[in-house]
C-alpha positions as CSV (number, residue, x, y, z in Angstrom):
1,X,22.9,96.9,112.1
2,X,23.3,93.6,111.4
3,X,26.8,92.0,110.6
4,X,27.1,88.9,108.1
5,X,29.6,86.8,107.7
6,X,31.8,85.9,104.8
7,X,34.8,83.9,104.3
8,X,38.4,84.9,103.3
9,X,40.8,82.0,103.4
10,X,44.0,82.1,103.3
11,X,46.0,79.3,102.6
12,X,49.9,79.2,103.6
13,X,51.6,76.3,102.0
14,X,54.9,76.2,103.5
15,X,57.0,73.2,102.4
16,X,58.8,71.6,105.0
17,X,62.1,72.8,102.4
18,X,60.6,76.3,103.1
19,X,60.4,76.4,106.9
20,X,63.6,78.1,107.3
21,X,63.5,80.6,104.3
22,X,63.1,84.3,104.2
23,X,59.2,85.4,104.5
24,X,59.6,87.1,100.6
25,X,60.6,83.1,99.1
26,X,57.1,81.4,100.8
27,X,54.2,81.5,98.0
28,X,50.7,81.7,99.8
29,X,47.5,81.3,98.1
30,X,44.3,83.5,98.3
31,X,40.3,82.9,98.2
32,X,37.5,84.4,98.5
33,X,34.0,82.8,98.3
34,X,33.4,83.1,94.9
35,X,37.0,82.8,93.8
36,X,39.1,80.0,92.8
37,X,42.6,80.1,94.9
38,X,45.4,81.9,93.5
39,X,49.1,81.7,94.5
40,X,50.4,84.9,95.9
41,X,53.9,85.6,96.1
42,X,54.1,88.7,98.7
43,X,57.1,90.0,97.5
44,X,57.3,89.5,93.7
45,X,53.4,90.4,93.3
46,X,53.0,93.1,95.8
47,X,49.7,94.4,94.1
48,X,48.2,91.4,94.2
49,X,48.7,91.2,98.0
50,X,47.5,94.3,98.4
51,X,44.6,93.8,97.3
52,X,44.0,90.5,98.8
53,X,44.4,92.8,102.0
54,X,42.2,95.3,100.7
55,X,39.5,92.9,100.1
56,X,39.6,91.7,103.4
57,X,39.6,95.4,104.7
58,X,36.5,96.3,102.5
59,X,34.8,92.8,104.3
60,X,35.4,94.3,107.7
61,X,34.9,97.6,107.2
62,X,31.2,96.5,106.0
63,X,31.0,94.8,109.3
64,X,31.4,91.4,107.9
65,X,34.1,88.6,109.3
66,X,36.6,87.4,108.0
67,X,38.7,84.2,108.8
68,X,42.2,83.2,107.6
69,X,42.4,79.2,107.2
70,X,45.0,76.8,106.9
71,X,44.8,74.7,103.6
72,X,44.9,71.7,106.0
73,X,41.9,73.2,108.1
74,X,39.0,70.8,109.1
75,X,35.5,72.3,108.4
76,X,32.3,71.5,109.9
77,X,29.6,71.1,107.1
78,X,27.6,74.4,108.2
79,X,31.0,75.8,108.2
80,X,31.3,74.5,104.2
81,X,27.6,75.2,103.5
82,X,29.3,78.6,103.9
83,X,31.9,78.7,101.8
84,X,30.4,76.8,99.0
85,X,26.8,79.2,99.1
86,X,24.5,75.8,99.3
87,X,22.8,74.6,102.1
88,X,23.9,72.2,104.9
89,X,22.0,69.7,103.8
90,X,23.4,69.6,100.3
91,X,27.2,69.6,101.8
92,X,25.8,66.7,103.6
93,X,24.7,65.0,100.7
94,X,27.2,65.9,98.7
95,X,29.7,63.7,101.4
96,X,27.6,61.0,101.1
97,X,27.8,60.4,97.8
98,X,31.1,60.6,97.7
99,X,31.9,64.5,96.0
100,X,33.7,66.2,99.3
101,X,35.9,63.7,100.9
102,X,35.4,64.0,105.0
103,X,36.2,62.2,107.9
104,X,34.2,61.5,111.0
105,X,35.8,63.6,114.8
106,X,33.5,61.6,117.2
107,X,30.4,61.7,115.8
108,X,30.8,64.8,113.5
109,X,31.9,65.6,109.6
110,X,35.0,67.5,109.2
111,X,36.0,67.9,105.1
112,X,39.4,69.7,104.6
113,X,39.7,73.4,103.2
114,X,41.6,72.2,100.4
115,X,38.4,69.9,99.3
116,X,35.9,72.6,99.8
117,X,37.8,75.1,97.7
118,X,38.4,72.0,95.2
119,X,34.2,71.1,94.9
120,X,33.9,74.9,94.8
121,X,35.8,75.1,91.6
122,X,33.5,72.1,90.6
123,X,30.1,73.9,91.1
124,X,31.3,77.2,89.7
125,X,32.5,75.6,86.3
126,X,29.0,73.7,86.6
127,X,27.2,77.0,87.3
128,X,29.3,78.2,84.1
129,X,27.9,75.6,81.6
130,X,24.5,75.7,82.9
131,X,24.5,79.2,82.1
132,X,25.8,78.8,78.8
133,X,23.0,76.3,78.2
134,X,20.5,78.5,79.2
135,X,21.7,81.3,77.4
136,X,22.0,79.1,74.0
137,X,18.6,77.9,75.0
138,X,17.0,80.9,75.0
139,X,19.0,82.1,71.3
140,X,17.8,79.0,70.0
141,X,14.2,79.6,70.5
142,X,14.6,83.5,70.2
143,X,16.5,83.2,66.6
144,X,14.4,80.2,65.4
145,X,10.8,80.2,67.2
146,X,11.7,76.6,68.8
């Protein structure tokens, strides 16, 4: 079969105050592609890390990838496209106008992790209220023949 690709990340954010603290004191934070990013404390929330490891299990074992990403990570825009579930062309746009910071490596985009997660947040509480609209459309003309 076929294997598709999805995107875990997985973003460590280590303090430079934390560098030289036990594993079970450093928070980390979990996505996944439709998923806002959570802070994960391994050893206070062990459940929670278990399933973030169980997710990323159930990708695999479906024959997906996975990747693990620093918050700090530079992404390509058909590496964002991915992320975010819209096209290439619309990350592209979407820099140009100013909605996912980037900057140029030669003559190539590169937007941070932290960004993409941030813009994802954006569309999905746009998806939200478009949804709502839509549904209060539809009452509206159900409940009053508009």
């Amino acid at each position: 079969g076929t294997s598709s690709s999805s995107i875990i990340s997985v973003t460590a954010s280590i303090a430079p105050s934390q560098a030289n603290q036990p594993a079970e004191r450093i928070t980390t934070s979990a996505s996944t592609q439709n998923h806002a990013v959570r802070p994960v404390n391994l050893t206070s929330e062990p459940c929670k890390a278990a399933a973030l490891v169980g997710s990323a299990l159930d990708h695999l074992l479906q024959g997906e990838r996975i990747a693990v990403l620093a918050e700090d990570q530079e992404l390509s825009p058909t590496d964002a496209a991915k992320v975010l579930g819209i096209s290439r062309p619309l990350v592209v746009h979407r820099m140009n106008i100013g909605d996912l910071p980037f900057r140029y490596v030669g003559a190539h985009r590169r937007a941070k992790l932290k960004d993409i997660l941030a813009l994802q947040t954006q569309i999905d509480s746009q998806r939200k209220a478009m949804e709502a609209l839509a549904e209060s459309t539809e009452e509206l003309i159900r409940d009053h023949g508009l």
